[in-house]
FILUM-913219 format. One record per residue (C-alpha): x, y, z; residue number from 1; residue in three letters. Coordinates in Angstrom, 3 decimals, decimal comma, padded with zeros to 6 digits, always signed. Example, Ala and Ser with C-alpha at 12.3 -4.5 7.8 and 13.67 -1.06 7.14 Angstrom:
residues 2
SITE       east      north         up     k     r
SITE   +012,300   -004,500   +007,800     1   ALA
SITE   +013,670   -001,060   +007,140     2   SER
This chain:
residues 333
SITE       east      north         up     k     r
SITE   +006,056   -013,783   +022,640     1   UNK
SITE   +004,857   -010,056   +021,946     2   UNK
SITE   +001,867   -010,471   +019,476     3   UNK
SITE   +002,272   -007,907   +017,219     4   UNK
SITE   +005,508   -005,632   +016,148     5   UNK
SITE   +004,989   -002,143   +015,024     6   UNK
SITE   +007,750   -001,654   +011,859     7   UNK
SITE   +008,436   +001,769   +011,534     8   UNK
SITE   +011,168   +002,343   +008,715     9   UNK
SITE   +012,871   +006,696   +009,159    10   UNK
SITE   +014,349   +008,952   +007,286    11   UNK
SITE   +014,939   +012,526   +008,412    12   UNK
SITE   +011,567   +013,016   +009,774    13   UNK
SITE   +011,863   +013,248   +013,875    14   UNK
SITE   +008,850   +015,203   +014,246    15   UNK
SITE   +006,972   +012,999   +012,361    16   UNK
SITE   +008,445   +010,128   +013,661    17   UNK
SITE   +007,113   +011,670   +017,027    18   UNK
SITE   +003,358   +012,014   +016,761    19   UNK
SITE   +003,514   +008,385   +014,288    20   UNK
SITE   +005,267   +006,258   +017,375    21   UNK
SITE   +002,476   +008,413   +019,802    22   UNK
SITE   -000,239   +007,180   +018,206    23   UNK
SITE   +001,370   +003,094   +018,511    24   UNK
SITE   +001,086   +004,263   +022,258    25   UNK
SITE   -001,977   +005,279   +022,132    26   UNK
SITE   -003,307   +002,111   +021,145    27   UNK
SITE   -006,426   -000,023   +022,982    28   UNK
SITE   -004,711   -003,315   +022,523    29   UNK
SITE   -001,335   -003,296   +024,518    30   UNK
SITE   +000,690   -006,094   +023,858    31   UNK
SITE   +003,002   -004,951   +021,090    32   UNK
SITE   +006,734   -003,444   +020,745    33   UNK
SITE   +007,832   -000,402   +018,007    34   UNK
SITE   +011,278   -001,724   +015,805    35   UNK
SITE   +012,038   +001,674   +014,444    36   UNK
SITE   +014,728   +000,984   +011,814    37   UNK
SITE   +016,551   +004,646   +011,329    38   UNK
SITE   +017,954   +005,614   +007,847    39   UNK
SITE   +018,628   +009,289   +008,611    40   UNK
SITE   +021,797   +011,032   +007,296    41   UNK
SITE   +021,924   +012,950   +010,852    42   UNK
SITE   +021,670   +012,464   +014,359    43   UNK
SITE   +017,989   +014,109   +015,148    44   UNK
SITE   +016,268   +010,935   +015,171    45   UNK
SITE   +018,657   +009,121   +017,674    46   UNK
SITE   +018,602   +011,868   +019,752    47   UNK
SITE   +014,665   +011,930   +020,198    48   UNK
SITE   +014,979   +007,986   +020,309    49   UNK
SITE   +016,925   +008,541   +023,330    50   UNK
SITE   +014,217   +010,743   +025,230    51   UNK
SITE   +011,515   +007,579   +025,034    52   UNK
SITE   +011,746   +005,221   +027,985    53   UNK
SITE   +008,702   +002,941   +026,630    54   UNK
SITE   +010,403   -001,006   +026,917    55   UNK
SITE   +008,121   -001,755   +024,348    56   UNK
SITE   +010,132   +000,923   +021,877    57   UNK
SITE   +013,406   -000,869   +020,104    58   UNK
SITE   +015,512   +001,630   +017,773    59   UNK
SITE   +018,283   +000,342   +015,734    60   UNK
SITE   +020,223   +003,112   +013,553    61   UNK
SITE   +020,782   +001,741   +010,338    62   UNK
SITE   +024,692   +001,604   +008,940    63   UNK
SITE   +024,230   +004,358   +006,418    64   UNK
SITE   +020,979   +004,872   +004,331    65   UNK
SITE   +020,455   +001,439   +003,296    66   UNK
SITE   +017,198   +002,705   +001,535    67   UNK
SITE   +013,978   +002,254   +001,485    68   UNK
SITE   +013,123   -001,492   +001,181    69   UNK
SITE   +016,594   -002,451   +002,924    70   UNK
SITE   +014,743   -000,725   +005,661    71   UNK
SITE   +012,088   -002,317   +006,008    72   UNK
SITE   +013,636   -005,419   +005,158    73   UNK
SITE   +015,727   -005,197   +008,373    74   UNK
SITE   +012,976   -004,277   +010,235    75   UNK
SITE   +011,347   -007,730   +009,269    76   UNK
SITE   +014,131   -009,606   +010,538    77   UNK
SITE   +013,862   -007,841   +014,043    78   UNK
SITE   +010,969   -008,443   +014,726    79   UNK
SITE   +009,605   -010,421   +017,238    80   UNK
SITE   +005,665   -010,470   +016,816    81   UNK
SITE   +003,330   -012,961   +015,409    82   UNK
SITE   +001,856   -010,363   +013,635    83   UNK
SITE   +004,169   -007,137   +011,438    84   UNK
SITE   +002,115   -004,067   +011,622    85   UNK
SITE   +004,164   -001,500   +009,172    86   UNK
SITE   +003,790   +002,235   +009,699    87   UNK
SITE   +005,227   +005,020   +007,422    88   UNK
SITE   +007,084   +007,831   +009,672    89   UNK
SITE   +004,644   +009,996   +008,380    90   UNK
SITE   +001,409   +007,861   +009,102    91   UNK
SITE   -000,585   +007,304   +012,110    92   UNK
SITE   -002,654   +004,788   +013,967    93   UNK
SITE   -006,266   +005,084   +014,897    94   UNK
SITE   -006,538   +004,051   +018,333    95   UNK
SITE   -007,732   +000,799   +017,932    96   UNK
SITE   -006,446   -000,301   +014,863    97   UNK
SITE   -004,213   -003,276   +016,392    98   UNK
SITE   -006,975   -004,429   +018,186    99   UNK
SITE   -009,149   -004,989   +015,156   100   UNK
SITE   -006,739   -006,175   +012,812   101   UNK
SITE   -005,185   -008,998   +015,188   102   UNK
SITE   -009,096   -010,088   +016,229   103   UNK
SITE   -009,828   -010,425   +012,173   104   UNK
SITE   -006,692   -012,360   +012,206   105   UNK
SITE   -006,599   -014,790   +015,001   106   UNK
SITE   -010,372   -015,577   +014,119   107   UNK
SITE   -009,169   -016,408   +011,056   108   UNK
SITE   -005,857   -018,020   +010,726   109   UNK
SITE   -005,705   -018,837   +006,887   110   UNK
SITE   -005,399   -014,849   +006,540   111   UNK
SITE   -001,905   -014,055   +005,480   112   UNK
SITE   -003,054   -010,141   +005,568   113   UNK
SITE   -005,488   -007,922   +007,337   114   UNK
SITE   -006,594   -004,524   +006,123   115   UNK
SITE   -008,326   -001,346   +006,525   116   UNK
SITE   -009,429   +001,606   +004,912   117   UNK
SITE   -007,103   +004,770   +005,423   118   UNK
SITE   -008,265   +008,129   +005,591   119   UNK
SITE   -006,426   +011,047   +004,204   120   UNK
SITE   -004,398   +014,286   +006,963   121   UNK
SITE   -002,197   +016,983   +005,737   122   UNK
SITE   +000,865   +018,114   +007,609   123   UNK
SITE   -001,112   +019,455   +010,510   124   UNK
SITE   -002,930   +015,924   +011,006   125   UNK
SITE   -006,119   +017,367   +009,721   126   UNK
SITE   -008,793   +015,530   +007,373   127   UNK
SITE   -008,239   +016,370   +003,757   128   UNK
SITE   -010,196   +015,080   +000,405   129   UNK
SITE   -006,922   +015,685   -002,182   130   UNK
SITE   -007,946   +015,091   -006,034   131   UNK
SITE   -006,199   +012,011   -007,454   132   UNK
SITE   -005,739   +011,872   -011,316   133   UNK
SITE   -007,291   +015,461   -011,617   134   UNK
SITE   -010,894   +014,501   -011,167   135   UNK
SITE   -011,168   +011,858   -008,259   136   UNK
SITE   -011,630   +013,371   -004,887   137   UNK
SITE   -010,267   +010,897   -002,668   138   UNK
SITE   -012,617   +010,155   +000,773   139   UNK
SITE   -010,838   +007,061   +001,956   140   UNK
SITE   -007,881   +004,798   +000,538   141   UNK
SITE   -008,740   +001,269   +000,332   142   UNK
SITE   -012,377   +000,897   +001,064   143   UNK
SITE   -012,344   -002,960   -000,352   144   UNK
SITE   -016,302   -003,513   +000,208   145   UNK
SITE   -019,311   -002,939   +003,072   146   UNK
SITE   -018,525   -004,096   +006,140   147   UNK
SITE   -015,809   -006,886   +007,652   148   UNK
SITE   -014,813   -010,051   +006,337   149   UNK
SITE   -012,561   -012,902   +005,073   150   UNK
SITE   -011,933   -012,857   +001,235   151   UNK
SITE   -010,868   -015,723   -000,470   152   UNK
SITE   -006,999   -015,462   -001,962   153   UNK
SITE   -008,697   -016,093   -005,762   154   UNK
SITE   -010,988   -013,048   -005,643   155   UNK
SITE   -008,587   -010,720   -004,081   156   UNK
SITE   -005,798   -011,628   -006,420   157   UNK
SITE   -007,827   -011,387   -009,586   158   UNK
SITE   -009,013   -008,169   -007,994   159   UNK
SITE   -004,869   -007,253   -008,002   160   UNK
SITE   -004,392   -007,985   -011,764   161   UNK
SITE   -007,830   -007,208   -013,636   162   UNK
SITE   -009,544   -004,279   -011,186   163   UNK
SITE   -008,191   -002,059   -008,534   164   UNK
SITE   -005,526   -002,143   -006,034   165   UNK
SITE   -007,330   -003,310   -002,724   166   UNK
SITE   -004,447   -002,468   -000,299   167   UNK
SITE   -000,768   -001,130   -000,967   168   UNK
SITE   +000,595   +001,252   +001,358   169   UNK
SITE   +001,830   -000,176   +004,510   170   UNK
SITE   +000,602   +001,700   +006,980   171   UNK
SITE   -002,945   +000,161   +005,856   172   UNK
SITE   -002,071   -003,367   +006,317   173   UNK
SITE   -000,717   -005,957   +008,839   174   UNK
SITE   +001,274   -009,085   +007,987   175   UNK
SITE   +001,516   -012,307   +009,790   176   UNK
SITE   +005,084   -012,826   +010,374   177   UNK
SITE   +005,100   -016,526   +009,438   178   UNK
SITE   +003,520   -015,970   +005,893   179   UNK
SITE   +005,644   -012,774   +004,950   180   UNK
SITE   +009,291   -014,872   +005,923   181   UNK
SITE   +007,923   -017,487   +003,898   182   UNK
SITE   +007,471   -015,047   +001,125   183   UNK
SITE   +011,282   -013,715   +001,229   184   UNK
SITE   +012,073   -009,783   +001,316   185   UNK
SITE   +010,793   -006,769   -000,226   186   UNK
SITE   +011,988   -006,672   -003,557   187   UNK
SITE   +013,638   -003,208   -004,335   188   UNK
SITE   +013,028   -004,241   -008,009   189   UNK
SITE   +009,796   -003,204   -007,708   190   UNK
SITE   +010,774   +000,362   -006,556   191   UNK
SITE   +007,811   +002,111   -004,974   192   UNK
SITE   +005,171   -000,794   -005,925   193   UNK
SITE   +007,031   -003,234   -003,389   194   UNK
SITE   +004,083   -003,102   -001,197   195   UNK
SITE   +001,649   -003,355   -004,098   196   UNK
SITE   +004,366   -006,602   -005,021   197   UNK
SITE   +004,670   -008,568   -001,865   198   UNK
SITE   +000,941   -008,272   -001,286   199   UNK
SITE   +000,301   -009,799   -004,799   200   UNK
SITE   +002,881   -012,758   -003,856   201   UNK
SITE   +000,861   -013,390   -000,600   202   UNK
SITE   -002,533   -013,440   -002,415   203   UNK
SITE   -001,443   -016,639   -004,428   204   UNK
SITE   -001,906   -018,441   -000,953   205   UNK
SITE   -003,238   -016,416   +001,559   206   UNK
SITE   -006,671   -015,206   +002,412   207   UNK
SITE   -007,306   -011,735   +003,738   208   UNK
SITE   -009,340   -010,384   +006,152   209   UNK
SITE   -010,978   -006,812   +005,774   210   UNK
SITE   -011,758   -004,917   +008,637   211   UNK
SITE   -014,554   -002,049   +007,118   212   UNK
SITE   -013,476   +000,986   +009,686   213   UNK
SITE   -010,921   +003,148   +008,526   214   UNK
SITE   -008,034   +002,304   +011,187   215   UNK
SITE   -004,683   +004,561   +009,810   216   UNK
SITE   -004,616   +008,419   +008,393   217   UNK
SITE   -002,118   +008,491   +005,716   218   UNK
SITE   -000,139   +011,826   +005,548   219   UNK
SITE   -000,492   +013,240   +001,953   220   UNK
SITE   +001,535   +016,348   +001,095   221   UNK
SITE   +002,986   +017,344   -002,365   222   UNK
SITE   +006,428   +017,404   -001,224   223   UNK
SITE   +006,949   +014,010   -000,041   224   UNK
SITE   +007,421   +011,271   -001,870   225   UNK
SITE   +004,032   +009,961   -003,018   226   UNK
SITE   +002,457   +013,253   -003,041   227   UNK
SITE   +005,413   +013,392   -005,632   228   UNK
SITE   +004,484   +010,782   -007,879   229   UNK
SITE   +000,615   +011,479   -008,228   230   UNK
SITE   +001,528   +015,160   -008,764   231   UNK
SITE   +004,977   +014,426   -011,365   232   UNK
SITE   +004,257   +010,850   -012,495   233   UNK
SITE   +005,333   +007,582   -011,453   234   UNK
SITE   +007,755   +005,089   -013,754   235   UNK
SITE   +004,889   +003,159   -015,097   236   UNK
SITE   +007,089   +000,481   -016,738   237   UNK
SITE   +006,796   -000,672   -012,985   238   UNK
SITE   +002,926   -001,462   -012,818   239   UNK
SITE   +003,826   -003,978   -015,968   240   UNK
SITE   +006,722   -005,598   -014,396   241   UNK
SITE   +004,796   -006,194   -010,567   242   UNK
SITE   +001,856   -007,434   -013,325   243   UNK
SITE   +004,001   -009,596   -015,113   244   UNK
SITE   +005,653   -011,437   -012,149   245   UNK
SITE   +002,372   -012,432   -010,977   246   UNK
SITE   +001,308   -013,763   -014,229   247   UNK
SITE   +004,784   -015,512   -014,165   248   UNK
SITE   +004,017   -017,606   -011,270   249   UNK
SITE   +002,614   -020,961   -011,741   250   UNK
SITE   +000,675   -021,150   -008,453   251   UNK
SITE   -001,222   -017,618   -010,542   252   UNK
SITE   -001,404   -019,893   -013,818   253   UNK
SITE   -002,890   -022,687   -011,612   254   UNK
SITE   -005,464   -020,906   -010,041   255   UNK
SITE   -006,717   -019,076   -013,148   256   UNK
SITE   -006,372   -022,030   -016,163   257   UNK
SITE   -009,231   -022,584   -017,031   258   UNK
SITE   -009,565   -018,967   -018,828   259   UNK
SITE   -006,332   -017,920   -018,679   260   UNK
SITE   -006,298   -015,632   -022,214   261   UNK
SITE   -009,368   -013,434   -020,777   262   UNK
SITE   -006,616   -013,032   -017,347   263   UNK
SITE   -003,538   -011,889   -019,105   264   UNK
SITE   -005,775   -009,801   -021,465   265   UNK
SITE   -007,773   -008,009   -018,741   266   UNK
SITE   -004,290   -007,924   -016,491   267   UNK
SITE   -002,426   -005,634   -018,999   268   UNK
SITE   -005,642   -003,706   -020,377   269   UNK
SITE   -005,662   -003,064   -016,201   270   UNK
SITE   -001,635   -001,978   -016,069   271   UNK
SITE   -002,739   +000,249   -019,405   272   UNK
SITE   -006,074   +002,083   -017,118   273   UNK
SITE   -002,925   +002,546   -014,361   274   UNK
SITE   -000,523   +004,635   -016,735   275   UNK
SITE   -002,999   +006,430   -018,645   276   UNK
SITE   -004,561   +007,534   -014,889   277   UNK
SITE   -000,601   +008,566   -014,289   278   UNK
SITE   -000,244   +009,992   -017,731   279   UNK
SITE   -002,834   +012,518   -016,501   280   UNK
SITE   +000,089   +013,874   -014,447   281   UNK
SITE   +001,203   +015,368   -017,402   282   UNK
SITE   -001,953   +017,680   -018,269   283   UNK
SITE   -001,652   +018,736   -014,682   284   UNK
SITE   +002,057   +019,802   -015,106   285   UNK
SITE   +001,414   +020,697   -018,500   286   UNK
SITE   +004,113   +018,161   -019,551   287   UNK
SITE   +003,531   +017,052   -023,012   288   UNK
SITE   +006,865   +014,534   -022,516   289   UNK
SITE   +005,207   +012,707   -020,050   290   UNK
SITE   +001,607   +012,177   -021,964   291   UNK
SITE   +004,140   +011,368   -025,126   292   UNK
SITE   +005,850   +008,757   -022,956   293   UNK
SITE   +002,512   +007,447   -021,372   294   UNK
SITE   +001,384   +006,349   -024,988   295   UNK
SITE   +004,379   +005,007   -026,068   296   UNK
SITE   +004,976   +003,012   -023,337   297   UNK
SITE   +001,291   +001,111   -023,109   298   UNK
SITE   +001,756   +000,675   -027,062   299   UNK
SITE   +004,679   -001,180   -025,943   300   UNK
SITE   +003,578   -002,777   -022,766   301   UNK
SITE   +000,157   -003,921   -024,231   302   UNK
SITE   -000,078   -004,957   -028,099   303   UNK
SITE   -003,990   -005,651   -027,914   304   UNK
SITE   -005,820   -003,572   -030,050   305   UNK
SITE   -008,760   -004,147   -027,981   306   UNK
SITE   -007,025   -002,628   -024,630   307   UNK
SITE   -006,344   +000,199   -027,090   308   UNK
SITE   -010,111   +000,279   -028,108   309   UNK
SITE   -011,180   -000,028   -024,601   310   UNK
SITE   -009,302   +002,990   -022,797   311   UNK
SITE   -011,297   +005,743   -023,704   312   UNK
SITE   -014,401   +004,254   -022,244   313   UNK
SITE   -012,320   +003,712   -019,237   314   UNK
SITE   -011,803   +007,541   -018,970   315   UNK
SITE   -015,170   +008,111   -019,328   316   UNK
SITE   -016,027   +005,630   -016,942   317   UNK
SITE   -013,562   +007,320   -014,387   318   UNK
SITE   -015,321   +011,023   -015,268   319   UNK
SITE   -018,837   +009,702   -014,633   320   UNK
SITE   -017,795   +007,886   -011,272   321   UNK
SITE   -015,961   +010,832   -010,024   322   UNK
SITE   -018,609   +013,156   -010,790   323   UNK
SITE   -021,493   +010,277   -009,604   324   UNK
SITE   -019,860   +008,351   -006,726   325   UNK
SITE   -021,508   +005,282   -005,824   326   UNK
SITE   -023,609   +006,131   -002,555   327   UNK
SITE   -022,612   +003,552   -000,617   328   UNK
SITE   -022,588   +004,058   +003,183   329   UNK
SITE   -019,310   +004,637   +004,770   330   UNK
SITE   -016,632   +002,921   +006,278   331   UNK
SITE   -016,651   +003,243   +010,094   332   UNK
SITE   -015,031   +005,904   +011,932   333   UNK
């Protein structure tokens, strides 16, 4: 049985495609195969799929662009690993980034997840520090906490709903295969939060383990898809709905009874911090609409008057951390 499969969902990106499936090769630990699932509207991909004569590479053309999470959903179902180690077209591996992830998770087999910091490249793979939310200057993605570890499914869940997103883009994360079946398919419901979904559905019964090195470079560039949404705005109705499926789910209501007001208070007042960070989207593009719209819809979304209260010290908060990072050391490199 090969130990860990490399997903890699495509879309009209062979050159990217390249140097992302070079870097799988260039791997320390060896015993893995690539499923590229290919959702390309032309025939550039499948021609450089041709050119590779790596066994360990499978490619399977989809039948028409089946989208996003139907390609990764298929991807799922081909592979063959214990272990599903997603990668964006775009993204790339550090070299030994399967080799740390699948040691944190056969030392520790109640982890349904591994993860890692990611660090940030432009187009030309180079190191960038990109501004999120106009005044956070982004060093890593992810960084969880100092140094390696197991964390317990309550505290990274809670973590989810009341504090900070501690992984969410694929590329930064690797699945055991047994616990993401069990959890059924991405749901294309949750639109570009399906990551930030599934994870939340694995946390209500799987631990993760944390690997502190930062093991992926995420590409970041305006004119792809996330750059997008940090630069334009995302649909923010979303961060609600991912929020209010979790606090749907009776194994959530279980684990978090015995103050369960405090968690649905501090969950939305959390979804609120999200859109008002995306609503600053629209002082960047000088789109009034879209701070208009950001208002209305966590007015809507969350009828405390104490969230309401409580925002503006949130933005402060963000100011003074952005311009007085915690000095912490880093992640390793």
């Amino acid at each position: 049985m090969t130990l860990v499969s490399i997903c890699i969902p495509t879309y009209n990106r062979p050159d990217y495609l390249r140097r992302a499936v070079e870097s799988c090769l260039a791997q320390t630990w060896s015993d893995f195969e690539i499923v590229i699932t290919d959702n390309s509207t032309n025939d550039e991909t499948s021609r450089l799929a041709a050119t590779w004569t790596d066994p360990r590479i499978r490619y399977f053309k989809n039948e028409g662009n089946i989208g996003a999470t139907g390609s990764a959903n298929r991807a799922v179902t081909l592979a063959e690993g214990k272990y599903i180690k997603f990668l964006m077209d775009d993204d790339l591996l550090k070299p030994r980034c399967l080799e740390l992830l699948v040691k944190g998770m056969e030392a520790n087999p109640s982890a349904g997840v591994a993860m890692a910091p990611m660090d940030l490249i432009d187009g030309n793979d180079r190191r960038i520090f990109p501004r999120f939310y106009v005044f956070r200057k982004m060093q890593y993605r992810f960084r969880y906490q100092v140094g390696d570890g197991l964390v317990d499914h309550e505290r990274i869940l809670k973590d989810f709903l009341t504090r900070d997103y501690p992984c969410t883009v694929p590329s930064g994360i690797m699945f055991r295969t047994s616990a993401l079946r069990e959890a059924g398919p991405f749901s294309a419901e949750a639109d570009f939060a399906g990551d930030l979904e599934m994870c939340m559905r694995l946390a209500t019964s799987w631990n993760f383990y944390y690997v502190d090195e930062a093991l992926t470079s995420w590409r970041f560039l305006p004119a792809h898809h996330t750059g997008r949404l940090h630069q334009e705005g995302l649909d923010i109705d979303i961060f609600y709905w991912v929020t209010q499926k979790s606090l749907d789910n009776k194994l959530v209501q279980e684990t978090f009874r015995d103050d369960w007001k405090k968690m649905v208070r501090d969950s939305l007042f959390f979804c609120s911090c999200r859109a008002l960070l995306n609503g600053l989207a629209g002082l960047r593009t000088r789109n009034p609409k879209l701070i208009i719209n950001t208002i209305k819809t966590i007015m809507r979304k969350d009828r405390d008057p104490v969230n309401w209260l409580r925002l503006p010290l949130f933005v402060i908060h963000q100011i003074w951390i952005s311009i007085f990072p915690a000095r912490l050391p880093p992640p390793r490199e």
